[in-house]
N, C-alpha and C positions, 0 to 999 in steps of 0.2 A: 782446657775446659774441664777434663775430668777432674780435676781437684775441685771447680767450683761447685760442681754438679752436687747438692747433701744427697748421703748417703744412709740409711736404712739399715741395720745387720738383719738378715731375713728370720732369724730367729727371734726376733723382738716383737713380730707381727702375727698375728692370730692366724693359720693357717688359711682358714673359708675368705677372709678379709685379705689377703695375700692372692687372692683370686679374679676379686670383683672390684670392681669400682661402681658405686651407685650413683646415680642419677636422677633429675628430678625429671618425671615426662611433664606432658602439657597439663595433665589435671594436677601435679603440685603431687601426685604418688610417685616412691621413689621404686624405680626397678634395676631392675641387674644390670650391668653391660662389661663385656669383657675387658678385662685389664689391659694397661695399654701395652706390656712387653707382648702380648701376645697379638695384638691389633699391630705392633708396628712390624712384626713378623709376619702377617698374615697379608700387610699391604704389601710389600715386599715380595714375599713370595708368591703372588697375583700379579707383580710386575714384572716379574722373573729376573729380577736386580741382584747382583752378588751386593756383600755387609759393603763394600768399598764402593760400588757405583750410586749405593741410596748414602752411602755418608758424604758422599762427594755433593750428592743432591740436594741437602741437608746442609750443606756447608760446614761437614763435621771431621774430626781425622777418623780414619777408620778406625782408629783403638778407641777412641771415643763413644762410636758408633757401635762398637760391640760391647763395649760397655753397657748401656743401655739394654738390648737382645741377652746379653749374659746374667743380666739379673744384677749388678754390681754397682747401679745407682738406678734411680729413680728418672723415670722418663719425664722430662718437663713437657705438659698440655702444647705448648709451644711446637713442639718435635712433631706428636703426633696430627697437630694442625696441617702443618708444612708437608707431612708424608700424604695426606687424605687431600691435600688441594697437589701434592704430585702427581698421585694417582689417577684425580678425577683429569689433567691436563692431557694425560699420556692416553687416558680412555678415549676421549676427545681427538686429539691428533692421531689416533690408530687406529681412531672408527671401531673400539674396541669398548663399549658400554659395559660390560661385564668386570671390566677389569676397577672399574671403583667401585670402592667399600659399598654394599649395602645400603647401607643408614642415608650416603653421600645422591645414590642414585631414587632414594624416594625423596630426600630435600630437594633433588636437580626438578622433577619430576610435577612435587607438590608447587615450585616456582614458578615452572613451564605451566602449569596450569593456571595460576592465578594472572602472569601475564596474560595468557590467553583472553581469559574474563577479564580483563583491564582494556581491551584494544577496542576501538571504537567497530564495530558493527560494518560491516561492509555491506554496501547497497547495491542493488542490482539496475544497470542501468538501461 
């Protein structure tokens, strides 16, 4: 896989833009949000996963998998999908809420509420 993966030379990339990846929020303004080598390090090391137990997770070889964390190819949106619905599974079965990304636990959160207000009204009988 790391041959397929395109690759980047870091020095062809604008420093501050080597940093950020932007996003568009709900009103259509774009803000900042952490790059994803550092998002899939940071889910990782909230799951206390060594590179070889989250590549394994991943269905990755671990050289591959450090590839990515090393900076030496570009993380495909795919990767970091797969890492953030591991996370949020393992919070889940460990009774361990803390342990998914942020962003993952105010989606969980704003859905648990809208079902809420979707459920028919219970009556007192």
């Amino acid at each position: 896989m790391h041959g397929s993966v395109s690759s980047r030379p870091l020095g062809l990339i604008d420093p501050p833009a080597a940093n950020v990846i932007l996003s568009a929020n709900q009103l259509g303004a774009f803000v900042l949000k952490p790059d994803r080598l550092h998002e899939l390090i940071a889910i990782r090391a909230a799951l206390g996963l060594s590179q070889s137990a989250m590549a394994h997770l991943l269905e990755l070889t671990t050289r591959d998998y450090q590839a990515f964390e090393w900076g030496e190819c570009e993380i495909p949106n795919l990767y970091i999908l797969a890492a953030e619905r591991i996370a949020m599974a393992h919070a889940v079965l460990h009774d361990a809420p803390m342990k998914a990304p942020p962003e993952l636990r105010e989606e969980a959160l704003a859905l648990t509420r809208l079902m809420a207000s979707q459920l028919p009204a219970e009556t007192s009988a």
